[in-house]
C-alpha angles and dihedrals in degrees: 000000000000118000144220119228108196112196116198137174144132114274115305104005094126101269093144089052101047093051083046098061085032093064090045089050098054097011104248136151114242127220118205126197096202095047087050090047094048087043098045117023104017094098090052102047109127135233098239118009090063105148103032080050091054100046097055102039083048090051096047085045100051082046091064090041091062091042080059098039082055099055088047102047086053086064090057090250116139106233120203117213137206103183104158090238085172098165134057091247093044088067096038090061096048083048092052082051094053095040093066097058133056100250132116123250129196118181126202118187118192116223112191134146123281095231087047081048094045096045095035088057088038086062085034084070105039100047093039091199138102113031092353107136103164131346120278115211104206083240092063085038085063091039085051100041088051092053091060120102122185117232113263116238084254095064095032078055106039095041098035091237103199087222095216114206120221110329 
């Protein structure tokens, strides 16, 4: 049976290249909520109202990524995702989602440094190359680092969460 390979971590811990070596690896696509938010709503992102804007247009779009994960798993293809599940409830519910079907799961969560996070998405933003989506402020950085939440031992336990060093 095809897996999903859900890959998870705070801003700029190397998410985007581990999937990328990942797919490679097990030959796999990779969906990426960041590259499906800049391609579809960017242009529509308001001046105030950020945040309420954001978490409902991320919720609709990871909606239509597991529509899609769904159409390639029946094909018996793995599928890696980067869904951005940034806080504790965010990945309760997508396990929810995936307990209530009959598909695999495997779960990786990066664990690198805040100040490799901070510079790595500094030079993210002045190279704009590589795995450089949209531009970071280090004030969004900050806003975004304090969102994380590690995953507690009982969900690196219960889930079997793979804890991947510096990428």
């Amino acid at each position: 049976m095809a897996t999903i390979h859900l890959i998870e971590g705070p801003v700029g811990a190397g998410k985007s290249t581990y999937a990328g070596k990942l797919s490679l690896a097990v030959g796999a696509p990779h969906l990426n909520l960041d590259e499906w938010m800049v391609t579809l709503f960017s242009p529509d992102r308001p001046d105030e109202g950020f945040m309420d804007w954001y978490l409902e247009t991320k919720n609709r779009c990871i909606q239509q990524i597991w529509d899609v994960t769904i159409e390639i798993l029946s094909h018996d293809i793995d599928v890696i995702l980067e869904l951005g599940l940034v806080q504790a409830a965010d990945r309760a519910r997508f396990y929810e989602r995936v307990d209530g079907t009959d598909l695999d799961l495997a779960v990786y969560v990066l664990d690198t440094p805040v100040d490799v996070r901070r510079e790595r998405v500094r030079e993210r933003n002045r190279k704009q190359s590589g795995t450089f989506k949209m531009e970071v402020s280090d004030e969004v950085f900050e806003m975004a680092n304090a969102f994380w939440e590690d995953p507690t031992e009982a969900e690196v336990r219960d889930r079997g969460i793979e804890v991947v060093g510096a990428v």
